[in-house]
Each structure stands twice: as C-alpha cells, then as structure tokens.
PAZAPA-4460 file (N, C-alpha, C; in steps of 0.05 Angstrom, whole numbers, plus 32768, in hexadecimal, padded with zeros to 4 digits):
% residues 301
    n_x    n_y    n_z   ca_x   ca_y   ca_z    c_x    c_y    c_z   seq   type   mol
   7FA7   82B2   803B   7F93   82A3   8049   7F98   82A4   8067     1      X     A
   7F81   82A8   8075   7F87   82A9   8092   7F90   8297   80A5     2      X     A
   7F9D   829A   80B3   7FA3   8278   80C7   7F8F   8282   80DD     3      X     A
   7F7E   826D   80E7   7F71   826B   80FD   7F7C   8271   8117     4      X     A
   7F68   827A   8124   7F74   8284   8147   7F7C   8267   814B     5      X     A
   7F91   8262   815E   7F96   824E   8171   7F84   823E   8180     6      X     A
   7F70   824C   818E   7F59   8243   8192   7F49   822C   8187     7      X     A
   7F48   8235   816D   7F3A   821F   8159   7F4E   8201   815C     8      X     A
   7F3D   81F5   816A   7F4C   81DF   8171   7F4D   81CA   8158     9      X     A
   7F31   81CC   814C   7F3A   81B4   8134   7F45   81BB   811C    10      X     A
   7F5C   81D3   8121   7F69   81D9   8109   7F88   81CD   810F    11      X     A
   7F91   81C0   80FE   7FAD   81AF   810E   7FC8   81CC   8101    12      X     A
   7FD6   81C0   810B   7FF1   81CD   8110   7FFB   81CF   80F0    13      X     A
   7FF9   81BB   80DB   7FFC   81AF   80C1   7FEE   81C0   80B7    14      X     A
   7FD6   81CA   80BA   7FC0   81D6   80AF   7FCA   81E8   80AB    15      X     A
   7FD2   8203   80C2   7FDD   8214   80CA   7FF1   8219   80B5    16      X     A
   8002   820C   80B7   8023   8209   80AA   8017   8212   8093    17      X     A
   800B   81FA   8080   8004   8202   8064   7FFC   821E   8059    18      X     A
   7FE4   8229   8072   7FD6   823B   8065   7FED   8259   8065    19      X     A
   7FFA   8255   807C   800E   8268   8079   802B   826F   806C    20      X     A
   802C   825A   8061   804B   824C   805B   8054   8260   8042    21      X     A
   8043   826B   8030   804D   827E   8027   804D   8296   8032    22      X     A
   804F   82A8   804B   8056   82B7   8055   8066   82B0   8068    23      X     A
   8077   82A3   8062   8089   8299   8078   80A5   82AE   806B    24      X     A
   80BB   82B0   8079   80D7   82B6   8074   80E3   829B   806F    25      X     A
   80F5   8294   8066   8104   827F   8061   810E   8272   8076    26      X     A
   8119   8282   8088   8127   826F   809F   8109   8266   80A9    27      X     A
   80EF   826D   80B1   80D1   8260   80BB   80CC   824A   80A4    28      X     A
   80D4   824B   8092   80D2   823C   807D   80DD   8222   8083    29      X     A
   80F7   8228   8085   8105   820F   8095   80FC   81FF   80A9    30      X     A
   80EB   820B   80BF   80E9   8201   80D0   80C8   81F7   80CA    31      X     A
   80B7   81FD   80BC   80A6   81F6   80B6   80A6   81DC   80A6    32      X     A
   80BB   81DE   808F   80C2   81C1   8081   80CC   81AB   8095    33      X     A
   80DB   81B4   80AF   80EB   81A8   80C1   80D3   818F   80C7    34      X     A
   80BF   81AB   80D3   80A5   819B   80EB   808F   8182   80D1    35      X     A
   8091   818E   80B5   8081   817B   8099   8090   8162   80A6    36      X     A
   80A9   8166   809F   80B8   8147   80A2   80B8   8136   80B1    37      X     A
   80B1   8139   80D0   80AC   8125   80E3   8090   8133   80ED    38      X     A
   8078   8135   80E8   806E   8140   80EB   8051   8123   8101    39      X     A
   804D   812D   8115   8046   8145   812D   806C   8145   813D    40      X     A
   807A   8136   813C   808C   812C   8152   809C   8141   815A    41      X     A
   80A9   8148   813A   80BF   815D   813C   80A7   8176   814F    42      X     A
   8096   817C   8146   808C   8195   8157   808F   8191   8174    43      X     A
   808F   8174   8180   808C   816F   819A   80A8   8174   81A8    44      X     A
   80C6   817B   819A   80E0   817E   81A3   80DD   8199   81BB    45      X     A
   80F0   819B   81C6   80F7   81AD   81D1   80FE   81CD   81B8    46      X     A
   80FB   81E2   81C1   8102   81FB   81AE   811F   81F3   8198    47      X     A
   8130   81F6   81AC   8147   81ED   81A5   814C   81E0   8193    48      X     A
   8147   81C5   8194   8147   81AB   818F   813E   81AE   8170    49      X     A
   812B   81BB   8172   8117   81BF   8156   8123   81DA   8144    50      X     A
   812D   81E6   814E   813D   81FB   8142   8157   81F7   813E    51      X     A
   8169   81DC   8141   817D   81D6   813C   817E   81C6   811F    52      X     A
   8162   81B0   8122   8157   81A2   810E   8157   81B2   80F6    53      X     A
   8144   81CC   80FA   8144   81DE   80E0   8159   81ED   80DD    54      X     A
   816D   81EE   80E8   818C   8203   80E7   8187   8215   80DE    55      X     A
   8167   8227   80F6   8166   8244   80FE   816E   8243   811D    56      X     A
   8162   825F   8123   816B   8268   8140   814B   8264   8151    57      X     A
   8152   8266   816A   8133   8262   817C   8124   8277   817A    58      X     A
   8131   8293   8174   8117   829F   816F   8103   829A   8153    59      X     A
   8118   828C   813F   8107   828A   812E   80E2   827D   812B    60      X     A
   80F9   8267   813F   80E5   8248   8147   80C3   825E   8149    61      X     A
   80CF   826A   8164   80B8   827E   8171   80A8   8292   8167    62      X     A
   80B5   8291   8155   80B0   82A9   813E   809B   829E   8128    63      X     A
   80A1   8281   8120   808B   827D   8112   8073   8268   811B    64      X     A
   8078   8264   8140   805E   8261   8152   8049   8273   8155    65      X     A
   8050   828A   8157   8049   82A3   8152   803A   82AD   8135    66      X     A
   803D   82A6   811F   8036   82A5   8103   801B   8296   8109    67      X     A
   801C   8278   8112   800B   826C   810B   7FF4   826B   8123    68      X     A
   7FF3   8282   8135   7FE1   8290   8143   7FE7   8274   815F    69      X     A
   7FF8   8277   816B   7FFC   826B   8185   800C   827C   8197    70      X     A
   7FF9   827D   81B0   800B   829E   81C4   8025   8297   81D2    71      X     A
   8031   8279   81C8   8049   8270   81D6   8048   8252   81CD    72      X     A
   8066   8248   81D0   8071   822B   81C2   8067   821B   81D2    73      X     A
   8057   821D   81F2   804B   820A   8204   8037   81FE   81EB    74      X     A
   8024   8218   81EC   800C   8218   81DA   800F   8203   81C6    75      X     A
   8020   8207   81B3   8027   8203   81A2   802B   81E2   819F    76      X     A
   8039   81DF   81B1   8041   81C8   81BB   802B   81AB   81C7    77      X     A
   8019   81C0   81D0   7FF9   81BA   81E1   7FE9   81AE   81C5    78      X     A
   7FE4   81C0   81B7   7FDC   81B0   81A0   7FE4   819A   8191    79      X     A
   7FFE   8198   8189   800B   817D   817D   8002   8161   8192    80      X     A
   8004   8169   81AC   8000   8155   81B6   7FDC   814C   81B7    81      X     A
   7FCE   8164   81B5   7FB4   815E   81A7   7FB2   814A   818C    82      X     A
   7FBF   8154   8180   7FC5   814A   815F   7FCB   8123   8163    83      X     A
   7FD8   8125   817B   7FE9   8108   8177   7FD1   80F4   8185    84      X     A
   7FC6   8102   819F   7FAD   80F4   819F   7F9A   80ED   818E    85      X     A
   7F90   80F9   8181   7F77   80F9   816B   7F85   80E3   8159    86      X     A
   7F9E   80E6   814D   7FA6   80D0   8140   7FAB   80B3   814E    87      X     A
   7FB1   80B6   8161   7FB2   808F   8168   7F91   8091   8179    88      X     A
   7F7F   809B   8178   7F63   8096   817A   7F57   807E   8166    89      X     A
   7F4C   806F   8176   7F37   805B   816D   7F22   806C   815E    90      X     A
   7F1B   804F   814A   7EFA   8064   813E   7EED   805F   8152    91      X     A
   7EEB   8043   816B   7EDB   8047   8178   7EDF   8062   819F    92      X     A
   7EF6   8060   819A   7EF8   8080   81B1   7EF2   808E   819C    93      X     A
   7EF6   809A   8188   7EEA   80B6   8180   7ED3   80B7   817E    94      X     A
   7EC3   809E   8178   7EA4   809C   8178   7E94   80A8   8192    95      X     A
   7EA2   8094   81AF   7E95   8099   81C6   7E99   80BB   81CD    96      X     A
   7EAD   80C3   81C3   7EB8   80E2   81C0   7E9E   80F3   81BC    97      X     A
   7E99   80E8   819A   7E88   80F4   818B   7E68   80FB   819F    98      X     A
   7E65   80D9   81A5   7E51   80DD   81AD   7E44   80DF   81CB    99      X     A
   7E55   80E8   81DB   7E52   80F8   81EC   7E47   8116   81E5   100      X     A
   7E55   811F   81D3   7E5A   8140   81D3   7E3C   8145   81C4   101      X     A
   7E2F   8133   81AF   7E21   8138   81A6   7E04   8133   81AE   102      X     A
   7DEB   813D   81AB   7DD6   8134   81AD   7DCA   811B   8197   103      X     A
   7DBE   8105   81A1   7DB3   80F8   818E   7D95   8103   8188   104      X     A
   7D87   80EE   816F   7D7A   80FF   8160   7D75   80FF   8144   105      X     A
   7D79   8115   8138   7D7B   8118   811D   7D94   8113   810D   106      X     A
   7D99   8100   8104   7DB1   80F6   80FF   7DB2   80FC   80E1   107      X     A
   7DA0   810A   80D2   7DAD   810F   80B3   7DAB   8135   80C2   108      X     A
   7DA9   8134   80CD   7DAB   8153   80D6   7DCA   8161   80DE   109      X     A
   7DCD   8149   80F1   7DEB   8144   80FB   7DFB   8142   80E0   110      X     A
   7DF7   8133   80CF   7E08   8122   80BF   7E0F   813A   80A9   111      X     A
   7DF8   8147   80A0   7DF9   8160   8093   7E0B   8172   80A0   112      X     A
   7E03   8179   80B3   7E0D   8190   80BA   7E3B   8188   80BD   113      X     A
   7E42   8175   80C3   7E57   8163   80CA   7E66   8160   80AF   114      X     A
   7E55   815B   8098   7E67   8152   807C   7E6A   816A   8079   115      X     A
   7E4F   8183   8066   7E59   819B   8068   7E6C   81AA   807A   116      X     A
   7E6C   81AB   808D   7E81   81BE   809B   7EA1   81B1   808D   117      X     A
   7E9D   819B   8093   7EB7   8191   8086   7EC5   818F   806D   118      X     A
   7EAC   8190   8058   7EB4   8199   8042   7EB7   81BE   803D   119      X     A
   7EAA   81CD   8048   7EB2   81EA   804B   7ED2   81F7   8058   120      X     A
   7EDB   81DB   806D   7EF0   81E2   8079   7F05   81DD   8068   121      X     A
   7EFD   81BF   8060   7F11   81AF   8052   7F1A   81CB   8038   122      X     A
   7F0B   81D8   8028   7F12   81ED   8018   7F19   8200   801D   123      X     A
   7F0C   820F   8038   7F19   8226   803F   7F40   8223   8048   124      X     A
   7F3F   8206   804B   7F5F   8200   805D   7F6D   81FD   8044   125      X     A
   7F67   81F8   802E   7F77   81E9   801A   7F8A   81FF   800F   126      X     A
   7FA6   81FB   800D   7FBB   8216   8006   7FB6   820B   7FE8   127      X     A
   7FA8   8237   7FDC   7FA0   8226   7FBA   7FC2   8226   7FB2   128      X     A
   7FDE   8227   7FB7   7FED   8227   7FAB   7FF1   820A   7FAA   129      X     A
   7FF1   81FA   7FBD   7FEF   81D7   7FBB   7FDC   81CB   7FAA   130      X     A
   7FC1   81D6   7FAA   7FAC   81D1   7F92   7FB7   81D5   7F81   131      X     A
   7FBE   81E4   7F77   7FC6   81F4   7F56   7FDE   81DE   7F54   132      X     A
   7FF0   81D9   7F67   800A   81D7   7F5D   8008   81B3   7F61   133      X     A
   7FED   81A1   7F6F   7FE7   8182   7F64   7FD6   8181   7F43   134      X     A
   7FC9   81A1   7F3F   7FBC   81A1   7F1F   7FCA   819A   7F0B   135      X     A
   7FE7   81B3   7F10   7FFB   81AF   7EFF   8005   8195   7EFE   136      X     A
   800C   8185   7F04   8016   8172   7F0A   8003   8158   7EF9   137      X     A
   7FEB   8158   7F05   7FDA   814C   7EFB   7FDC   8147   7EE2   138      X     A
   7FD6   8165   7ED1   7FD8   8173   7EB7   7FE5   8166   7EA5   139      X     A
   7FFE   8160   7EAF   8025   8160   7E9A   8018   8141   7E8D   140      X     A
   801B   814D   7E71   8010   812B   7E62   803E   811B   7E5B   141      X     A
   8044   812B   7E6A   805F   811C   7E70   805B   810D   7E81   142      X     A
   8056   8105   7E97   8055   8100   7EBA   8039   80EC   7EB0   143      X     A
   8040   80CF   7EB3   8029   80B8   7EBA   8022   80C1   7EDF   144      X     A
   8007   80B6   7EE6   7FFA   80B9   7EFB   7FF5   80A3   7F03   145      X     A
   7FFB   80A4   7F1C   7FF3   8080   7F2F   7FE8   808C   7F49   146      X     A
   7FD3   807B   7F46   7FC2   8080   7F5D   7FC1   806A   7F73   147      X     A
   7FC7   806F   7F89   7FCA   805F   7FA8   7FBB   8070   7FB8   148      X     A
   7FA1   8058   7FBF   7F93   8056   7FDD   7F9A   8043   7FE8   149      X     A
   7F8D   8041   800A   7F92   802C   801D   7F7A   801D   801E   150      X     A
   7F6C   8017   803D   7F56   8008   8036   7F36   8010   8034   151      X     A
   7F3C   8026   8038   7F1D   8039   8031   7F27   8049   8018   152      X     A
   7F3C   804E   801E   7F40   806E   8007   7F40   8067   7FF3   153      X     A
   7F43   804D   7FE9   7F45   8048   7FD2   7F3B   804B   7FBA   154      X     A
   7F20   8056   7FC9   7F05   8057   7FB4   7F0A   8072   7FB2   155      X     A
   7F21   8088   7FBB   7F1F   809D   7FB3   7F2F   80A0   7F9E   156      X     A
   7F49   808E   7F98   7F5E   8089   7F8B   7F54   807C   7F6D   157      X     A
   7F3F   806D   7F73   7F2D   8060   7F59   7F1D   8074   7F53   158      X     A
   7F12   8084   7F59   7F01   8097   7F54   7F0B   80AD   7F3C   159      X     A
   7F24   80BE   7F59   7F2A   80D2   7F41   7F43   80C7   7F31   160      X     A
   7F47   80A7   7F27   7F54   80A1   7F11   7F3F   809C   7EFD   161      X     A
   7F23   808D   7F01   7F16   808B   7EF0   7F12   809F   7EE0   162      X     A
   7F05   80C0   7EEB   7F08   80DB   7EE1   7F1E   80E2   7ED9   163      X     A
   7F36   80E0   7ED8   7F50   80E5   7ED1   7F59   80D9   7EBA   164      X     A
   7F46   80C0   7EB3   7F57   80AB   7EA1   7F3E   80BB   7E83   165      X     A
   7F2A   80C2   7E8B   7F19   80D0   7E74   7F24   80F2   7E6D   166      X     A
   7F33   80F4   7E80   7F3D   8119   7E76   7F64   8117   7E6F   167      X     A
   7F6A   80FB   7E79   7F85   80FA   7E6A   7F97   80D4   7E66   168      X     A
   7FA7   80D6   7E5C   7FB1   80B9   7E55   7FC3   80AE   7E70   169      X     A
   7FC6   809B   7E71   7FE2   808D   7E83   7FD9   8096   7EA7   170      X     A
   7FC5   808B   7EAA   7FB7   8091   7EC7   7FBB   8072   7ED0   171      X     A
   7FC2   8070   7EE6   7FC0   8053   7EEE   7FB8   8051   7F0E   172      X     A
   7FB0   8034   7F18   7FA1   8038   7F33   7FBC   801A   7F39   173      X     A
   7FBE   8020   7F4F   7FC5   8003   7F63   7FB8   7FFB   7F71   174      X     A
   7FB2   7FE2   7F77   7F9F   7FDB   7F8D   7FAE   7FE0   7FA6   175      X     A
   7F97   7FD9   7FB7   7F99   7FEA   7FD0   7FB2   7FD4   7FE5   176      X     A
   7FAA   7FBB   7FDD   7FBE   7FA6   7FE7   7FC8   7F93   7FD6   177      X     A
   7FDC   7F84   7FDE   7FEE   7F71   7FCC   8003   7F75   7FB7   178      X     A
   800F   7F63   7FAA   801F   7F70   7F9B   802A   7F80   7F86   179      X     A
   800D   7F8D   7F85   8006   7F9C   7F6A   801A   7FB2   7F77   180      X     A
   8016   7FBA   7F90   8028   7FD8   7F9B   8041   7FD1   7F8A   181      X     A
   8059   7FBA   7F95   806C   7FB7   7F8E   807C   7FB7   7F77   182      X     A
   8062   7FA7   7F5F   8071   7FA8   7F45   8071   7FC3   7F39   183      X     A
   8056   7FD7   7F47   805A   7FED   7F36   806A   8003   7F4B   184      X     A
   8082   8003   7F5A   808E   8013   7F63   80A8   800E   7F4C   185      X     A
   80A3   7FF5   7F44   80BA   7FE7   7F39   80C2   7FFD   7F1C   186      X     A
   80B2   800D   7F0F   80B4   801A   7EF8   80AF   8034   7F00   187      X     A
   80AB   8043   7F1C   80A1   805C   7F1C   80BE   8066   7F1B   188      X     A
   80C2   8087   7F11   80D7   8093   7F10   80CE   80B3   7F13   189      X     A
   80E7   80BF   7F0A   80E4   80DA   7F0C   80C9   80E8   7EF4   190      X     A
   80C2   80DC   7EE4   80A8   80E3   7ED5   808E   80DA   7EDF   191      X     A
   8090   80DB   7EF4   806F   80C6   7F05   806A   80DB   7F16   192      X     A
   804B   80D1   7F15   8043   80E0   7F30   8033   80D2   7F3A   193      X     A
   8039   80CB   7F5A   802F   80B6   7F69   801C   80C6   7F7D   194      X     A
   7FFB   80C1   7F78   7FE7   80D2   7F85   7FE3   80C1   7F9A   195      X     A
   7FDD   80C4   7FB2   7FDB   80B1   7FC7   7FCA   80BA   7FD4   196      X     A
   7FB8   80AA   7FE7   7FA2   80B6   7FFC   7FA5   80A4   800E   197      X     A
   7FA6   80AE   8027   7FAA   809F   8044   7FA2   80B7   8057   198      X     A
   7F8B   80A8   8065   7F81   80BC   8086   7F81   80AD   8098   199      X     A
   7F7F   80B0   80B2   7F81   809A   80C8   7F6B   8085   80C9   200      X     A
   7F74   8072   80CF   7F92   8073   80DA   7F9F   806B   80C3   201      X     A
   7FB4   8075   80C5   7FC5   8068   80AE   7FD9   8059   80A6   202      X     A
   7FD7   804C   8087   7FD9   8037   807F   7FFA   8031   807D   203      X     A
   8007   8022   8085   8027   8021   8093   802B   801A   8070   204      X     A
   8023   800C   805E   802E   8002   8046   8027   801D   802A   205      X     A
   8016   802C   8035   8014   8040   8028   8022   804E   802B   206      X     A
   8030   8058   8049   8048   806B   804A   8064   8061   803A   207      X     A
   8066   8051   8047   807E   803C   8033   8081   8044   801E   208      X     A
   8068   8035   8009   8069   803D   7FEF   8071   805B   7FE5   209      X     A
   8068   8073   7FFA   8068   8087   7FF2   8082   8087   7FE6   210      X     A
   8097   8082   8004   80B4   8087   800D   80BE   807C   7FF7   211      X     A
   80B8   805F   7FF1   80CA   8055   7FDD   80CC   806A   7FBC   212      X     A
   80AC   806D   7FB8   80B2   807D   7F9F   80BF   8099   7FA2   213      X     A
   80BA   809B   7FB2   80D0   80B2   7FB9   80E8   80B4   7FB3   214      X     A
   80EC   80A5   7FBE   810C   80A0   7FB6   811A   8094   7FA1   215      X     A
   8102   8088   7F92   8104   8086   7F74   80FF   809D   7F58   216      X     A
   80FA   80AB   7F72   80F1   80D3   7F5F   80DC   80DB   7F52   217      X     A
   80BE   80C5   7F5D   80A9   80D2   7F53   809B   80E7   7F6E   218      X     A
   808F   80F7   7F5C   8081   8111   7F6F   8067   810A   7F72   219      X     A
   8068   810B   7F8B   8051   8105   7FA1   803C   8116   7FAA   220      X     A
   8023   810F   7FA4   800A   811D   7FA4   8001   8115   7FC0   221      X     A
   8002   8121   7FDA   7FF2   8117   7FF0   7FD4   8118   7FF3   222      X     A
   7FC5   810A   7FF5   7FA2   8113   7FFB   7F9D   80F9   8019   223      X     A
   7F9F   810F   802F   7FA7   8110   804A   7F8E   8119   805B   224      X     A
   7F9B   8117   8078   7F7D   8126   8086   7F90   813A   8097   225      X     A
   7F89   814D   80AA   7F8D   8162   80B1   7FAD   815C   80C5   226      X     A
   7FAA   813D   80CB   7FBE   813C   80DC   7FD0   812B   80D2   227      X     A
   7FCF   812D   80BB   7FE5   8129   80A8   7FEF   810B   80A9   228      X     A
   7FF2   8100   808F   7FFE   80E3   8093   8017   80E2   809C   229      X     A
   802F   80CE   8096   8043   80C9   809B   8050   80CE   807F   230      X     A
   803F   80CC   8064   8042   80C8   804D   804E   80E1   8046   231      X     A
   803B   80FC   805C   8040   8112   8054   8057   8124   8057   232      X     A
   806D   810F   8063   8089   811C   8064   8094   8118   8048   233      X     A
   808E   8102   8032   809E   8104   801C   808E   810D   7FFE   234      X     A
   8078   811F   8007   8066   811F   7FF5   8074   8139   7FE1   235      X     A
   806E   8145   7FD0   8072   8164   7FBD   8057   8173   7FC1   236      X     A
   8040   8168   7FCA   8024   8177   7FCA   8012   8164   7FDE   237      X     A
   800D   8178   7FF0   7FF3   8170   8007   7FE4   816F   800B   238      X     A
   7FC7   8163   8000   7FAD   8175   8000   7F9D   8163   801C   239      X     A
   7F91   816C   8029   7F88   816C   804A   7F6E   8173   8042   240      X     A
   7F5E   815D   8050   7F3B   8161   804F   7F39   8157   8067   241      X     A
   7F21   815F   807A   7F12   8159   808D   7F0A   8145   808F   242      X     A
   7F13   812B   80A5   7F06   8113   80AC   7EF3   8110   80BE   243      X     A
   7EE2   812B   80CA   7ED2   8125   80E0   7EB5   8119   80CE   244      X     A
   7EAD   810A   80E9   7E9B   80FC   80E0   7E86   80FE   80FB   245      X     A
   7E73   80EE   80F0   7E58   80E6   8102   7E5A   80C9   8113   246      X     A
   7E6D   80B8   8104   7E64   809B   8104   7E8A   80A0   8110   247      X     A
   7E8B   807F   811F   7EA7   807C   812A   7EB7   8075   8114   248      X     A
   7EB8   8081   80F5   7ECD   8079   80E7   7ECA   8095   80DE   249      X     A
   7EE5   809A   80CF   7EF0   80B3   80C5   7EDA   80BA   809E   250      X     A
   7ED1   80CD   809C   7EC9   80DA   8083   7ED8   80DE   8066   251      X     A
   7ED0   80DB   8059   7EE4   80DB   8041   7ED5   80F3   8034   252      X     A
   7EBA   80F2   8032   7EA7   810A   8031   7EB4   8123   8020   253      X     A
   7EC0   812F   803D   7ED4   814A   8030   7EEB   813E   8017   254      X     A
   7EF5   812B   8015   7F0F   8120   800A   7F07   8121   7FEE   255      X     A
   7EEE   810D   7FED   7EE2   8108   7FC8   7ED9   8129   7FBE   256      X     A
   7ED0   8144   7FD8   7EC3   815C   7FC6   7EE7   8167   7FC0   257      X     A
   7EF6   8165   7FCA   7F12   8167   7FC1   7F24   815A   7FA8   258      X     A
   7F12   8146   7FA3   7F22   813A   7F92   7F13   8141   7F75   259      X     A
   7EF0   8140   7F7B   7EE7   8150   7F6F   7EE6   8167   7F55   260      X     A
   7EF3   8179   7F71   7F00   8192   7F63   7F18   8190   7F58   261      X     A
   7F30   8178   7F5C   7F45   8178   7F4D   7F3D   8171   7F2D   262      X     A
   7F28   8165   7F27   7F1D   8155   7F14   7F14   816A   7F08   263      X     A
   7F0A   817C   7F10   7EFC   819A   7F03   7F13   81AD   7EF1   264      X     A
   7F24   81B1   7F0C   7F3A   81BD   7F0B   7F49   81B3   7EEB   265      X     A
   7F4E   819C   7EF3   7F5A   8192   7ECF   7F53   8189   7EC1   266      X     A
   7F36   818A   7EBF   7F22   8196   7EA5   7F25   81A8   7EA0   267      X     A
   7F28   81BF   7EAE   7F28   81DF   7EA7   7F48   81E2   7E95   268      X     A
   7F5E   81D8   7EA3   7F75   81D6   7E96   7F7E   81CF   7E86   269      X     A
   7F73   81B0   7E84   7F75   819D   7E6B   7F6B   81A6   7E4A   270      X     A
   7F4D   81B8   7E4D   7F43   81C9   7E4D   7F34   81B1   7E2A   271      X     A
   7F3D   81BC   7E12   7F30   81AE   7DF9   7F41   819A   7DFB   272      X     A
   7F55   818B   7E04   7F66   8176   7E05   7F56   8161   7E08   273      X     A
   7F50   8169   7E28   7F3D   8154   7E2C   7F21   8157   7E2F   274      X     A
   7F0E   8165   7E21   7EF4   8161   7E18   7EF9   814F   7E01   275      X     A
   7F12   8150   7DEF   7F18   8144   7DCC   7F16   8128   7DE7   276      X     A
   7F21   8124   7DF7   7F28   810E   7E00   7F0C   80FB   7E0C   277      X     A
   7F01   810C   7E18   7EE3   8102   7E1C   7ECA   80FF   7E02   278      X     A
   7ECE   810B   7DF7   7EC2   80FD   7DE3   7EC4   80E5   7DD4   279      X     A
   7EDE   80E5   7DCD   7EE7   80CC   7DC6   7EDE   80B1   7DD7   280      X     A
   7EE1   80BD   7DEE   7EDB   80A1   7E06   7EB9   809F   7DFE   281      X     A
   7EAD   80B6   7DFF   7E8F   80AF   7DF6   7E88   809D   7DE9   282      X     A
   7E9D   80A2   7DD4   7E93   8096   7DB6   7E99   807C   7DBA   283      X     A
   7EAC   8076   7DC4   7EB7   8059   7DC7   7EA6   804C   7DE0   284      X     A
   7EA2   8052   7DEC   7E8D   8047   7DFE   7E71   8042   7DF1   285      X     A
   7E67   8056   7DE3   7E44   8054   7DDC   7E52   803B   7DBB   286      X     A
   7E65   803D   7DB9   7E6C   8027   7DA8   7E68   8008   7DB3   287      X     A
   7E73   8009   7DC5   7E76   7FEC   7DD9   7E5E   7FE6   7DE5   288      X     A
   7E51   7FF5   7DEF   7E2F   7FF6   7DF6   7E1B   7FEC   7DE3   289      X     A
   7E2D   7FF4   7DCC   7E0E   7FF6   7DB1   7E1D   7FD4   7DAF   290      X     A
   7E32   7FCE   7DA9   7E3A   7FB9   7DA0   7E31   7F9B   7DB6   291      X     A
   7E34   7FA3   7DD0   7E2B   7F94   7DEF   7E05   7F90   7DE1   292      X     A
   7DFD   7FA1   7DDE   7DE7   7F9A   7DDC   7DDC   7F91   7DC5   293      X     A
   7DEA   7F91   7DAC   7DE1   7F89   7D97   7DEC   7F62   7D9E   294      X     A
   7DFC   7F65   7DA8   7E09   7F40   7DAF   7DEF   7F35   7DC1   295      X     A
   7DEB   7F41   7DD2   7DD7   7F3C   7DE6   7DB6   7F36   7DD3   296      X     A
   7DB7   7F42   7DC1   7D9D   7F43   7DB4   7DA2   7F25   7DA4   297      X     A
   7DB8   7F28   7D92   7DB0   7F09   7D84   7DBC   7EF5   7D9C   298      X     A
   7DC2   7EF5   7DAA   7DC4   7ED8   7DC4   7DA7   7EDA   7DC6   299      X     A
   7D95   7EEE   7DC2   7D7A   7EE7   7DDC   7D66   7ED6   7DC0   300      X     A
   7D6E   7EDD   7DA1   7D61   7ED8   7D8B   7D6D   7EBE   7D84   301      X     A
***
C-alpha cells in the first residue's frame, strides 16, 4: 500500500507508520514501535535522542523519515507539531477554521461530499493486516469481548456489540461512565479482548482503563482517529477512521462504515456458526413478540 507524499497534510505521521510498517527492516521497526509508544511526543525529540530510545543508530532514524515520504527530519518534525495542534483544538477553533475555508450554502452538498471522502480515506488508510488481525481476534470463541466507549463513542461500542452478540456468545458492553468500568477490569485477563473507541478529544478514564487491562493481559482492539489516542500506545490492533467534519464536533461517520465492515468481515468467518446462531435469535425473538402481543391482546379483552 502506498504512503502518501508529505505534502498531503491531512495524512498524520501514525497513518504513515501503519501503512508502511510492513516494509520496514527491523531496526525501522524499532523505531517506529519507539514513536507508537509516546506518540506525537517521542517524534518531537531531537535525532539522537529518538534513536537512543529505539537502540538503533541516526541514520536509521533518517532512514525511515525517508520511507514515510518526508525530504528531511525538519519536515518530519514540522508535521508532528501540526498533529499536536489539531489535537488540543477546540470543536469551537476547528469550526471557525472550517468555516472560513469554506463557502456557505449548500450544506448537504458540503456534508456529502466531507463524510464520503472520509469514509474512502478512512479505507484506503486502513493496514488490511490490523483489519484481518482485530477479525481474528474477534472470531476466537475462546476470548470473551468487552466493549468500551467514552462520551459519544459509545454508541459505536453498543452498536457493533449488539451485531456481535447475534454472530457470537460472551460479548459484553460497559458503560461509558461510573463504576461499571471498574468492576469489570476486576475479571478481565489474558482470555479477553478489550475493544475500545476514543477520538478527540480524548477521554483520560478511557485511556486508564485501556492501561490497566493491559496489564492485566487482555488484548486491545484500538478504534481511534488519525492522530491517535493515548490508548493507542497499549493497544495489539489500531484501526484509524477520519474525524473531519462539517459541524464544530468531530464525525464518527467514517468510524460506524468501519465497524460496519468488521461485522461483515465475521460473518464471512464465523461463516454457518453464526447464521445457526442467527436464526436461533430469530426464532426466539418472533417467540417473545408473538407472546408480547398475545398478553397485550387479553389485557385489552
């Protein structure tokens, strides 16, 4: 997959990393995992500094600035600090941003044109080895699933558990606040997989949570935006969708046609497992329906 010219300004540094990261050499590898881990900051070090961190040499550093199409570490460097702005941006500075640059007007014209692009990007950027390798994961009827959003995302977290809980067993949601987080970090382990979604700004109790299960040994599904959470230093899989928007708050838009396709994705895998599994839910549902309305009929008699 290609990495974007440098130029392309709204392609972040993270983006970059991913799409290339399997044609990396190992020692760029290092240093690419280096910059995941504190990620925009570590990129902002001095050469050195950042090549000591990954225990390669400075040409390496340079070497894989160069990979991810930047004509020098200034460059390079020029962007992150792009990156760090956009993230402590207000929805209302990015708004007045927005709407300067744009003409007013036709606002489902705008709005069209703004979700699509973002959902076309959001897929063209996505490394399918991270897709394939949150499917698998998904898949393992070993591995219970817990789903964590913050205070918007949550409805993406309820979403693709609701679809998840009809194509397999042991799917679970936490709410987005209180102490539901707590008691269930309390049982997660090395058989869990903790799916999380957080975009800016982002949610300080959601990173936490990440960290903690982390370190309790469940594997971490990131669903992130381009400039990466905080979450996404302790994650196993990254998936990055486009938050540009029309309006002064960030898009989820690209995020749900992503999550979407993970839902597709293990249907296709799950494959007769869980169609046997969906039917069943049919049946038991048009059961409860027929039964809801037969109660409803003699209350009204």
């Amino acid at each position: 997959m290609a990495v974007p010219e440098a130029h392309d300004s709204d392609v972040t540094v993270a983006e970059r990393l991913h799409l290339k990261l399997a044609e990396l050499t190992p020692a760029e590898r290092k240093v690419a995992r280096a910059l995941l881990a504190e990620y925009p900051v570590r990129g902002l070090q001095p050469v050195a500094k950042l090549a000591q961190t990954a225990g390669v040499s400075a040409p390496t550093v340079i070497r894989l600035v160069g990979k991810l199409s930047f004509d020098s570490y200034a460059d390079f460097q020029l962007s992150l600090k792009s990156e760090v702005s956009a993230r402590l941006s207000s929805p209302l500075t990015v708004h007045a941003g927005r709407s300067a640059a744009r003409h007013h007007g036709d606002v489902l014209s705008q709005a069209e044109q703004v979700f699509c692009d973002g959902i076309r990007t959001s897929f063209a950027r996505l490394p399918r080895s991270e897709f394939e390798h949150a499917i698998r994961l998904l898949a393992d009827p070993r591995r219970s699933v817990t789903m964590i959003g913050g205070r918007f995302s949550w409805m993406l977290a309820e979403y693709l558990a609701a679809n998840l809980r009809m194509l397999r067993s042991d799917v679970h949601v936490v709410a987005s606040v209180g102490a539901d987080r707590t008691s269930t970090l309390l049982d997660v382990g090395r058989r869990d997989v903790l799916v999380i979604f957080d975009y800016r700004r982002y949610q300080h109790d959601t990173v936490t949570a990440a960290a903690m299960a982390k370190e309790r040994g469940a594997t971490l599904i990131a669903f992130t935006d381009p400039y990466l959470s905080p979450l996404a230093a302790h994650a196993d899989v990254i998936l990055t969708s486009s938050v540009n928007s029309t309006s002064p708050f960030i898009s989820l838009t690209p995020a749900l046609a992503v999550v979407e396709a993970v839902v597709t994705a293990l249907l296709d895998r799950l494959g007769d497992l869980a169609l046997e599994r969906m039917a069943r839910w049919d049946g038991l549902y048009a059961g409860m329906v027929g039964d809801s309305r037969s109660a409803n009929a003699m209350e009204e008699e």
